[in-house]
C-alpha positions as CSV (number, residue, x, y, z in Angstrom):
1,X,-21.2,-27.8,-0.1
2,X,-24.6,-28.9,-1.1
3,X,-23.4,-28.4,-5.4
4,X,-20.8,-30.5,-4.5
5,X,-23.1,-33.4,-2.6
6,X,-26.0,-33.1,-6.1
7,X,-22.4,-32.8,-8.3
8,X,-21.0,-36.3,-7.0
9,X,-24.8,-37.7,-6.5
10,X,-24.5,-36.8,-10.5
11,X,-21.3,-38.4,-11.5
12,X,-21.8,-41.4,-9.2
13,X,-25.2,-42.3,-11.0
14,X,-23.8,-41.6,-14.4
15,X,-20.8,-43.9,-13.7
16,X,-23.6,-46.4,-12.9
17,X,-26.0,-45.7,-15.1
18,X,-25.6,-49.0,-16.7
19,X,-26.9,-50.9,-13.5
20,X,-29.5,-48.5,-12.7
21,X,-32.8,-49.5,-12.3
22,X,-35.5,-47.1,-10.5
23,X,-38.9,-48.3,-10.3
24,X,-40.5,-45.5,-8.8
25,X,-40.5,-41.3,-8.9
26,X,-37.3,-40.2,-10.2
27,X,-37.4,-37.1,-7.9
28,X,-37.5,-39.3,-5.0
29,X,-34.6,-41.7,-6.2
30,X,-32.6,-38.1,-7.1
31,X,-33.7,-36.7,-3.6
32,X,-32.4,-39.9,-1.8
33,X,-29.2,-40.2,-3.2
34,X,-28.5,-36.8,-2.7
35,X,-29.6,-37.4,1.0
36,X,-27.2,-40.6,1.6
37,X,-24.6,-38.3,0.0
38,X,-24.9,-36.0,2.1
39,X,-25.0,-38.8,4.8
40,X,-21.6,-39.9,3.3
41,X,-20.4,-36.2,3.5
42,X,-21.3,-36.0,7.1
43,X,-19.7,-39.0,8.1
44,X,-16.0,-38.7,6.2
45,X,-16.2,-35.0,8.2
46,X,-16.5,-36.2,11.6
47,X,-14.2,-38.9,11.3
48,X,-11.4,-36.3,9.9
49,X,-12.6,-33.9,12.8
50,X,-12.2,-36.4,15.5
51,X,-8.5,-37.4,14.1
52,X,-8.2,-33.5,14.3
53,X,-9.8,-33.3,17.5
54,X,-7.5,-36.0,18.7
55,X,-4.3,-34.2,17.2
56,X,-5.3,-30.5,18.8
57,X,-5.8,-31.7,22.4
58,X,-2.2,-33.6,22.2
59,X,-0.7,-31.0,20.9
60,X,-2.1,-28.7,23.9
61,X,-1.1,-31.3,26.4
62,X,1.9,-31.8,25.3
63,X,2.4,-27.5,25.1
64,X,1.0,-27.2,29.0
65,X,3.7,-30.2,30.2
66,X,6.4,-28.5,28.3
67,X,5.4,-24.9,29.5
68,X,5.4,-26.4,33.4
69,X,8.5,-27.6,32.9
70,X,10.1,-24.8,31.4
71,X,8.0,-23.1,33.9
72,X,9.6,-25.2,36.6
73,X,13.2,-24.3,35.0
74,X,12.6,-20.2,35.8
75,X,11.7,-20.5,39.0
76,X,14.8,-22.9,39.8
77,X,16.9,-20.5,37.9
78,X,15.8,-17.1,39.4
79,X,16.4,-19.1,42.7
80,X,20.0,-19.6,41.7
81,X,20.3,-16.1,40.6
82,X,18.9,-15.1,43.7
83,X,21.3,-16.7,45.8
84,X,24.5,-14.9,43.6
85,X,26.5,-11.8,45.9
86,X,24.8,-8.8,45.7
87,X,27.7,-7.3,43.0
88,X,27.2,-10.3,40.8
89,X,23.7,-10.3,40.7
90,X,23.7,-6.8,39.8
91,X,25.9,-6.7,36.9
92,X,24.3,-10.5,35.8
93,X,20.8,-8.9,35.7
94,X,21.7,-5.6,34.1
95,X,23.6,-7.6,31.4
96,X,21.1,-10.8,30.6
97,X,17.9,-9.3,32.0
98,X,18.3,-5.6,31.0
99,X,20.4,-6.6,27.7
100,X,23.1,-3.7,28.7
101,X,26.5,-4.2,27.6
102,X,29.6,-4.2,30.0
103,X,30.2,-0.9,29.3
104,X,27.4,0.6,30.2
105,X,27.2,-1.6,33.3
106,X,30.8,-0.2,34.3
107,X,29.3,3.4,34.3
108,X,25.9,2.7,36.0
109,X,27.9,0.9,38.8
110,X,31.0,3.1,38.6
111,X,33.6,0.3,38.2
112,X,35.6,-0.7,35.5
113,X,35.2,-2.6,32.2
114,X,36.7,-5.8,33.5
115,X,35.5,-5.7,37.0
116,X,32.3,-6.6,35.2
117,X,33.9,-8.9,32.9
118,X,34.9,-10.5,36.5
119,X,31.8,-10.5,38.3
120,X,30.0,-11.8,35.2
121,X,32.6,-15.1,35.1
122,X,32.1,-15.8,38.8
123,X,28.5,-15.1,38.0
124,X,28.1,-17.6,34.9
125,X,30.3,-19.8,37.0
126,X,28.1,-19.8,39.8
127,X,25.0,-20.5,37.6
128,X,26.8,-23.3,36.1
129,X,27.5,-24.9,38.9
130,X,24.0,-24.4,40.5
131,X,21.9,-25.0,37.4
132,X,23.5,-28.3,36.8
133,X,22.5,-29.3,40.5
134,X,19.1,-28.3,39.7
135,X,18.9,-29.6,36.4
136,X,19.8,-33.2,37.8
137,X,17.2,-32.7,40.1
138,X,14.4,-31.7,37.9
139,X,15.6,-34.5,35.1
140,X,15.3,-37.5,38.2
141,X,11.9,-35.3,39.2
142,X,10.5,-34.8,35.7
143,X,12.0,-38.2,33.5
């Protein structure tokens, strides 16, 4: 950083030179420059830092509002799945919680293929219906 301040102090007086006019100790005139430079330097940095500053701490408040919400969304829908008949719940867990397939679902619980295919549509169904209750909900609650 400081070869680039004594660099652009350089080309700065050279693209001047014409106008210059130093009356005293050229190592002081040199020194200064670099100084108010530097000053410059300092300056331009802090002002892109606090536009940065500005952007970061948006950008986290806008993340924490948009984790509580989806936060918020969880809860509502673990209630929901909470409040599915024991069967449904079971087979609706194993298959979107525990990623098993309705197969394997049909052998854990000892039923058939499309009993689970049943109890998952009367599961989904039951979400639906319930989710979009809460959603409204949350949507009048959260804007």
């Amino acid at each position: 950083m400081a070869e680039d301040i004594v660099q652009d102090t350089f080309v700065n007086l050279w693209e001047k030179r014409a106008k210059l006019y130093i009356s005293g100790s050229v190592k002081n005139y040199l020194f200064k420059c670099c100084y108010h430079q530097f000053l410059q330097h300092l300056r331009v940095q802090k002002i892109d830092f606090d536009a940065l500053d500005k952007v970061k701490w948006e950008v986290i408040s806008d993340t924490a509002f948009e984790r509580e919400k989806v936060d918020v969304k969880i809860e509502n829908l673990n209630v929901v799945i909470s409040k599915l008949p024991p069967r449904c719940k079971e087979v609706f867990v194993q298959n979107k919680i525990e990623q098993k397939k309705y197969k394997e679902i049909a052998l854990d619980m000892g039923i058939s293929v499309k009993t689970v295919e049943n109890q998952m549509s009367k599961a989904l169904h039951f979400i639906r219906e319930h989710a979009t209750i809460v959603l409204l909900w949350m949507s009048s609650f959260f804007g």
